[in-house]
C-alpha positions in Angstrom: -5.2 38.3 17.0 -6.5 35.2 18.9 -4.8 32.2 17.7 -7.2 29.4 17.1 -7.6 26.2 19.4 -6.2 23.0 17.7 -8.5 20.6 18.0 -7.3 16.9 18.0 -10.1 14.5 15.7 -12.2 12.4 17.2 -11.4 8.7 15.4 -14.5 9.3 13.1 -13.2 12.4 12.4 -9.5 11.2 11.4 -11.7 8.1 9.4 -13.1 10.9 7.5 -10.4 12.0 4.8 -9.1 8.2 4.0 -13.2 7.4 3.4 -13.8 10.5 1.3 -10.4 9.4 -0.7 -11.5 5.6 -0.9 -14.9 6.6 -2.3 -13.6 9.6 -4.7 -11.1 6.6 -6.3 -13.6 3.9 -6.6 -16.1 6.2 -8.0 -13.4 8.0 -10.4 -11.2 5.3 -11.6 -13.6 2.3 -11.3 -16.9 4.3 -12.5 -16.3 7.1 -14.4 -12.3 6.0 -16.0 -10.8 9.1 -14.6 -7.4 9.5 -13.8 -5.8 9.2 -10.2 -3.7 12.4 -9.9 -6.9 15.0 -10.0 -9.1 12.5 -7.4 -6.2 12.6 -5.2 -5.5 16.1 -5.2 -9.8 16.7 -4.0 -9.4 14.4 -1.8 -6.4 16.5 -0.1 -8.8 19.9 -0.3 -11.5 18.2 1.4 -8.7 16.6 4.2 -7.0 20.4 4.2 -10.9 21.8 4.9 -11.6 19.8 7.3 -8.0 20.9 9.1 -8.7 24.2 8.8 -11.9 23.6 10.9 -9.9 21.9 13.7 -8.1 25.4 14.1 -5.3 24.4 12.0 -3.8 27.2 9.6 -3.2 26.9 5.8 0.6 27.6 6.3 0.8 24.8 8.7 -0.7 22.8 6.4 1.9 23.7 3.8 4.7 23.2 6.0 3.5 19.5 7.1 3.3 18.8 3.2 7.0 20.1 2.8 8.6 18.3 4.9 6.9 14.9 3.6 8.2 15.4 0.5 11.4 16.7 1.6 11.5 13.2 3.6 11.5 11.5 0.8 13.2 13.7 -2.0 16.2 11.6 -2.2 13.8 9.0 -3.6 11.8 10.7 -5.8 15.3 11.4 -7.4 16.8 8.1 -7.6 13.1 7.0 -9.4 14.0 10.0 -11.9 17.4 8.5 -12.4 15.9 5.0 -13.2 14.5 6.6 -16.4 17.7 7.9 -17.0 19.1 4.5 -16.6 16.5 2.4 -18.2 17.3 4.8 -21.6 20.9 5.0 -21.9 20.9 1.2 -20.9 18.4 0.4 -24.2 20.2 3.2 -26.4 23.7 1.5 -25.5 22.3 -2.4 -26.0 23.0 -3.7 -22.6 19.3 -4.3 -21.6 18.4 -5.7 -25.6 21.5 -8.0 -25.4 20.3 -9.6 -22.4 16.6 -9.9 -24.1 18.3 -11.5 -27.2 20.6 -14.0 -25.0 16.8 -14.9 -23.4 14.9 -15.7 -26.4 17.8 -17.7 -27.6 17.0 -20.2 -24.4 13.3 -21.0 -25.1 13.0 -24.3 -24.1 9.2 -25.7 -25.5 10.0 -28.6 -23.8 9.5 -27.5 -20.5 7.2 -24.5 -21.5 5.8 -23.1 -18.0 8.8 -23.4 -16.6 10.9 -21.5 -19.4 8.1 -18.7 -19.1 8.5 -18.4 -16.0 12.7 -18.4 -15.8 12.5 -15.6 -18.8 10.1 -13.4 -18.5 11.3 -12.6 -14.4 15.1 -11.8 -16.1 13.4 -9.4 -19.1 10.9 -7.8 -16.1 14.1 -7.7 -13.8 16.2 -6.3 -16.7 13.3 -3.7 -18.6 11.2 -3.0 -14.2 8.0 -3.3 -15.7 5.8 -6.2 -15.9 3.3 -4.9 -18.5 6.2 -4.4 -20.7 8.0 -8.1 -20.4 4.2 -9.7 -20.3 3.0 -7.7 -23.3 6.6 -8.6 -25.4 8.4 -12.1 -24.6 5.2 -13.3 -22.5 3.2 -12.8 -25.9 5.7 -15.0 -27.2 5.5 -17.7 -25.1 1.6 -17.3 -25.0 2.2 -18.3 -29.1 4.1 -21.0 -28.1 1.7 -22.6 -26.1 -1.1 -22.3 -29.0 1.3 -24.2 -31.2 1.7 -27.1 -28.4 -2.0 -27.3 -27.4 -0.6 -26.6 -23.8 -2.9 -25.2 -20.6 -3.1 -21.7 -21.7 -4.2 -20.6 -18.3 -1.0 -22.2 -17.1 1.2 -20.7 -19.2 -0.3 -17.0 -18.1 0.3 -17.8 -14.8 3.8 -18.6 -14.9 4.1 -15.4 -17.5 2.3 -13.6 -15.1 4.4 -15.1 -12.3 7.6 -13.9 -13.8 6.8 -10.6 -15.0 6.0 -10.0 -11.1 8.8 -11.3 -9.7 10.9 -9.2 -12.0 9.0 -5.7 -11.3 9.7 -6.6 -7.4 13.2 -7.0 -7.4 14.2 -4.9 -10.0 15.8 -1.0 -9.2 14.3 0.2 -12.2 10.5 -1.1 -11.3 8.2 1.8 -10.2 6.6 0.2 -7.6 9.3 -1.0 -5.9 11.0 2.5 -5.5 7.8 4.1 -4.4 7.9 1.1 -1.5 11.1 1.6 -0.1 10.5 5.5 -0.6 7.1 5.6 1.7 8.6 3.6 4.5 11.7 5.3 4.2 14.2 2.3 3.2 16.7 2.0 1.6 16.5 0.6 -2.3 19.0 -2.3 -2.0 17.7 -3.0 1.2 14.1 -3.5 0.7 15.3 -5.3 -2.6 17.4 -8.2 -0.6 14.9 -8.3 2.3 12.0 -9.2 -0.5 13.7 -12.2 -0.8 12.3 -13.8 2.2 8.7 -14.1 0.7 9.4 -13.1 -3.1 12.5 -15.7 -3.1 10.6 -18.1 -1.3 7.7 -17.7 -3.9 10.2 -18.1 -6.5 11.2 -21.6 -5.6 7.8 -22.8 -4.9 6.9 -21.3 -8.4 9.9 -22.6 -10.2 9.4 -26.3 -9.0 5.5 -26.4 -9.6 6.1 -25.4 -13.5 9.1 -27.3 -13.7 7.0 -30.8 -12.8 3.0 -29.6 -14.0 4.8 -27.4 -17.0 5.3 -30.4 -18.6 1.6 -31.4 -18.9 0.4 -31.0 -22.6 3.5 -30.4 -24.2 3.7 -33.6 -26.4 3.8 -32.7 -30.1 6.0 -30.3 -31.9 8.7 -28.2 -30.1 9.7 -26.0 -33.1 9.9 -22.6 -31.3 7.2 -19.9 -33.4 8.4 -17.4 -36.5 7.7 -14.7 -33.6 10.6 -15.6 -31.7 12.8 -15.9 -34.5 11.8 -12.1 -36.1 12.3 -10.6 -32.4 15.8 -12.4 -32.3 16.8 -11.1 -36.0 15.6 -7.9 -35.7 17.6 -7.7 -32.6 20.5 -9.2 -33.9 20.7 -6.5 -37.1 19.7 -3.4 -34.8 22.9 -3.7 -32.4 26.1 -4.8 -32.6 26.7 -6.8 -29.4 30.0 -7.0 -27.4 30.6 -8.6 -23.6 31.2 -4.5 -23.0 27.9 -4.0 -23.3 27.3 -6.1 -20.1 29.8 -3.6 -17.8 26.8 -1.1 -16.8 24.5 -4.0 -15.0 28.1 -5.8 -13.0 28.8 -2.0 -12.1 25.0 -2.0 -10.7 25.5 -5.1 -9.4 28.6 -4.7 -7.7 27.6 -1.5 -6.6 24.6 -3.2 -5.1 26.9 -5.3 -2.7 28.9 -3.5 -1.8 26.5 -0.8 -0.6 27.5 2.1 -2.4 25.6 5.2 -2.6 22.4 4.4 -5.0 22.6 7.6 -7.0 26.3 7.3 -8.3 26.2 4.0 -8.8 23.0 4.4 -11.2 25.0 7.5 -12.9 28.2 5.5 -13.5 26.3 2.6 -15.2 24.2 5.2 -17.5 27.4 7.0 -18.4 29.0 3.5 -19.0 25.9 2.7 -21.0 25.9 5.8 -23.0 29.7 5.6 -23.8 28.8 1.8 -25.1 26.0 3.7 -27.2 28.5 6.0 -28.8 31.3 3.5 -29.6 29.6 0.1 -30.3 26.2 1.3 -31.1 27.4 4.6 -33.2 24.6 6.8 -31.4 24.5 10.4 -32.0 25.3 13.0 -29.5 21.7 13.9 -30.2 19.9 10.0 -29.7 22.6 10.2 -26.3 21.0 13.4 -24.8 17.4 12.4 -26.2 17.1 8.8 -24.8 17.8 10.0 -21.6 14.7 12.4 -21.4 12.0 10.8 -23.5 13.4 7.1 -23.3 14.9 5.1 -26.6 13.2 4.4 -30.0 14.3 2.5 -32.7 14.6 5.2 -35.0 17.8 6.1 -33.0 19.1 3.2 -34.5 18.2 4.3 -37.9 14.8 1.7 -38.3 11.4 3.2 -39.1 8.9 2.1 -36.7 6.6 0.8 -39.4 9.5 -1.8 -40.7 9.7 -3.1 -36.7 7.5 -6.1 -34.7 5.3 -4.5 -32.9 6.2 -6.7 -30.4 9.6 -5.5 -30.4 8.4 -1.5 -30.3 6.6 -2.5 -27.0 10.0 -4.1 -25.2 12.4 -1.2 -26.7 10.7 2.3 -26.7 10.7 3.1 -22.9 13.0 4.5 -20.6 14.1 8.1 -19.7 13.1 10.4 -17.4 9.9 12.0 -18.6 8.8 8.1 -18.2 8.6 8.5 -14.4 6.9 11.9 -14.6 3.2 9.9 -13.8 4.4 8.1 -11.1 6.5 11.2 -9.5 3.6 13.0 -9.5 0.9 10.7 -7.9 3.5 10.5 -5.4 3.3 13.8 -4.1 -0.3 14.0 -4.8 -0.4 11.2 -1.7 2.1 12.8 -0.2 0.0 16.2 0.1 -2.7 14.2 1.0 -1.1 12.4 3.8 0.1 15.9 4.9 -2.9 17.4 5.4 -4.3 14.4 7.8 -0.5 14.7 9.3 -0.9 18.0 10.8 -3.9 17.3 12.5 -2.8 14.2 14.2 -5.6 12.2 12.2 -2.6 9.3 11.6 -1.5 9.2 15.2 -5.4 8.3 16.2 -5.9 5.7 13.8 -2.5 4.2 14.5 -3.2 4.7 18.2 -6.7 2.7 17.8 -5.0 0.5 15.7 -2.3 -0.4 18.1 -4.8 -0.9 21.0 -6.1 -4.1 19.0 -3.1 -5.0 17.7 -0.9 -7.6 19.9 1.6 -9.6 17.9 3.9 -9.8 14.5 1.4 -12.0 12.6 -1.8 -9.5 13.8 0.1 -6.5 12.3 1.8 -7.9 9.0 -1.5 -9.6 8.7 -4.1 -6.2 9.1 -1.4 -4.4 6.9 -2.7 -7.3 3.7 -6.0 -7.2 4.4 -5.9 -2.9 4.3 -3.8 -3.2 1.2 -6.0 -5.5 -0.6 -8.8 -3.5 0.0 -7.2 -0.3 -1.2 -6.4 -1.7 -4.0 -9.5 -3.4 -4.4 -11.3 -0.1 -4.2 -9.2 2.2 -6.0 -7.8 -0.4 -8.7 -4.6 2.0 -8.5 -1.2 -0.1 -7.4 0.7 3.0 -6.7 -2.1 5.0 -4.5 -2.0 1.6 -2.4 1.9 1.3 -1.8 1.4 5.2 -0.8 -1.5 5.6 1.4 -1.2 2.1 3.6 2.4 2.4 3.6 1.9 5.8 5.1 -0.9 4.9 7.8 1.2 1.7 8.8 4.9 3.0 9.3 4.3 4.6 12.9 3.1 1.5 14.0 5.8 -1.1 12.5 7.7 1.3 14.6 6.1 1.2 17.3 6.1 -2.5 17.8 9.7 -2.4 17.4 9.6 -3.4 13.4 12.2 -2.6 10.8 10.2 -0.8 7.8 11.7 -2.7 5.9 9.1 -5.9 7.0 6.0 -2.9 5.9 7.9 -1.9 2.6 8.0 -6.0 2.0 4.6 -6.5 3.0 3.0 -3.8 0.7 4.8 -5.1 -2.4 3.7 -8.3 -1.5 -0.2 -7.5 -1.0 -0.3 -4.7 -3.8 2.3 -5.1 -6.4 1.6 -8.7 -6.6 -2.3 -9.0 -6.2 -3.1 -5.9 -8.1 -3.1 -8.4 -11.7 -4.8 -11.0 -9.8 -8.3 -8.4 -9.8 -10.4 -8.8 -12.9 -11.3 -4.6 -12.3 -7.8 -3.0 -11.9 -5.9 -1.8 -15.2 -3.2 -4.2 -14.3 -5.7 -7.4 -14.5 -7.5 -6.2 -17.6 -4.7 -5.5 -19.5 -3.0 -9.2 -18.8 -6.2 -11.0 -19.5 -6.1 -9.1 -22.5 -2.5 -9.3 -23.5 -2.2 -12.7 -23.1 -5.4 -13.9 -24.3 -6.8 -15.8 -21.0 -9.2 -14.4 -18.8 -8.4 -12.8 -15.2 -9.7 -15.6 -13.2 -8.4 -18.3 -15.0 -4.6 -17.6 -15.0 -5.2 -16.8 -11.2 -4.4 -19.9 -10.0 -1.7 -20.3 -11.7 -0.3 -16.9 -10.7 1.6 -19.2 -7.8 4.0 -16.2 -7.0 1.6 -13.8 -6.7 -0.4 -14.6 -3.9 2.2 -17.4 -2.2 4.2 -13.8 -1.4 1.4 -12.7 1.7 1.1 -16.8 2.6 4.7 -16.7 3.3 4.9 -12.9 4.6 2.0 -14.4 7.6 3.8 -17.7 8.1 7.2 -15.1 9.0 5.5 -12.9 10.8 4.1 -15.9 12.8 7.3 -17.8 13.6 9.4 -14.1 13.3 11.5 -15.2 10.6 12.9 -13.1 8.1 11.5 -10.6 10.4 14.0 -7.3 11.8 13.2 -6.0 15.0 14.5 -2.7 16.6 14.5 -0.8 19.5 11.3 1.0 20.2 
């Protein structure tokens, strides 16, 4: 039997798939509410037709798809893991500890600043934004009420915080997914964040320090909130400086460079021993929390006698948790197969390349892409994925660490996803904290002074890791 000729796409051709998918998103998620996963997944069939045409086979295909995922399968793991982590580190009262010991240093006195401080060490501790928005962020939004302060302001620094957290934090979603599509390491994209995420930090910190202040005159008595979320914390676990041992071993572990994996397992096993001894958990609550995350009734509280508040910080965790975000990322992953095996990535990149002539040209292509993924689709995660896969050849290929694409992407998705009235991540703050999209956006100072600083690096090369071609 003949074999077929290969055809290589014409750039229209190799356009095609990433159109079809951009329109099949907007369309689904923004029109029609449906979720990601399915869209993708057409999206790949029409890519993998379209192969076939160019005379490549359907085992080809396959094989292309395998070895992305195998490329990144070590990732996908350690995200599994986090769930793991994030349960056994709830069930054994590290992470609530640390929540208590925060609520305890809300300072109405200095209210957007406070906001800001806490809610990045509850989205650092918890690696989820929504979560440490929709719990001690409510909190501080009650706060503000009580003082007659700039609501708006206070969003934004809640806002602010939450995002800084879900960056740098090793449990956060997004910021496993970022290292895993450009193929860098955890830690190492973590610290290397620093240079635009730290630098927003500052800039963040000192603006509500000095305008946090504004219309805070009055009464500084903190809300009855606060004060249930501390009590109820306070009777639920029995705390002990042990309890702190699984995030120093993280920590340390983080340093020092150790493997990611172990380290992770030897903090949950730490975590679940603390469960067992201080927190007198049940062989059954250790195996459960684990799979399907913590609850309070592992603590021996009905959920009806709980702050709702408090059910929203406490019941996550485990690894059915990260079954939704493993699973669009190998529905992108197929999909970036398909156009892999036809070479439709090496034209675009090629084309892409041919216009591109400098640091600050490249970092700066790689926002405007992301923001209008993002934009279009309103999904964070299918826009860490898909530009983080189009862009790595060509970081490469100008002799750039992927570690500056893996920073950039967090900074133009992760951060800018809340700042879009339309995307889930914007609805639901407005929502949660009461103020509207575009009000709080100003405020927001971290989340769009992460791409200002990522082009004023890539224009003076600061911060920025070069290799050999």
């Amino acid at each position: 039997m003949k074999e077929k000729v290969k055809k290589t796409p014409t750039t229209w051709q190799a356009l095609f798939p990433i159109l079809v998918m951009l329109l099949v998103l907007g369309a689904g998620i923004g029109v029609f509410s449906l979720p990601a996963e399915p869209l993708i997944i057409l999206a790949a069939v029409i890519a993998g037709a379209q192969a076939m045409m160019l005379g490549y086979s359907y085992d080809e295909i396959m094989e292309e798809i395998a070895q992305k995922i195998a490329k990144i399968w070590v990732a996908l793991l350690i995200l599994v893991i986090v769930g793991f982590m994030i349960g056994s580190w709830m069930l054994g009262g590290t992470i609530p500890m640390l929540i208590y010991g925060g609520l305890k240093l809300i300072n109405p006195q200095y209210l957007a600043f406070t906001a800001f401080l806490l809610t990045s060490i509850v989205s650092i501790l918890t690696g989820t934004s929504w979560g440490s928005a929709g719990t001690i962020g409510v909190a501080f939004m009650g706060v503000a009420i009580g003082l007659d302060a700039n609501l708006a302001l206070v969003a934004g620094a809640v806002v602010s915080g939450a995002y800084f957290g879900d960056k740098l934090s090793p449990l956060s979603d997004t910021t496993n997914l970022a290292s895993a599509v450009c193929g860098v390491d955890l830690y190492v994209h973590i610290y290397n964040q620093m240079w635009t995420t730290g630098a927003s930090a500052i800039v963040a910190a000192v603006f509500y320090f000095f305008i946090g202040q504004v219309g805070t005159t009055g009464g500084t008595a903190v809300p009855e909130t606060v004060n249930v979320l501390t009590s109820t914390l306070n009777e639920m676990f029995n705390w002990n400086v042990l309890l702190i041992l699984p995030l120093v071993i993280v920590l340390v572990g983080s340093m020092t460079k150790k493997p990611t994996i172990p380290v992770m397992l030897t903090a949950s096993a730490v975590a679940l021993i603390n469960a067992a001894i201080f927190q007198g958990a049940s062989l059954h609550s250790i195996v459960s929390t684990t799979l399907n995350g913590f609850n309070v009734g592992m603590m021996g509280f009905e959920e009806a006698a709980v702050s709702s508040d408090l059910i929203s910080l406490l019941h996550r965790g485990g690894m059915m948790a990260m079954m939704n975000t493993l699973l669009i990322a190998v529905c992108a992953i197929s999909f970036a197969g398909t156009m892999t095996v036809t070479g439709a990535l090496d034209v675009l990149v090629s084309k892409l390349l041919e216009k591109i002539k400098n640091t600050f040209q490249l970092v700066a292509s790689t926002i405007v892409t992301c923001l209008a993924v993002i934009g279009v689709t309103s999904n964070g995660q299918v826009s860490i994925l898909m530009p983080g896969e189009a862009f790595k050849d060509a970081y490469v290929e100008k002799g750039l660490h992927p570690k500056v694409l893996s920073r950039t992407l967090e900074d133009s998705v992760t951060c800018t996803e809340c700042l879009i009235p339309w995307t889930a991540a914007g609805a639901y703050m407005a929502a949660t904290l009461g103020v509207p999209t575009l009000s709080y956006l100003p405020f927001a100072v971290l989340n769009y002074s992460g791409m200002i600083f990522a082009l004023i690096w890539a224009a003076t090369g600061i911060g920025i890791t070069k290799i050999a071609k």
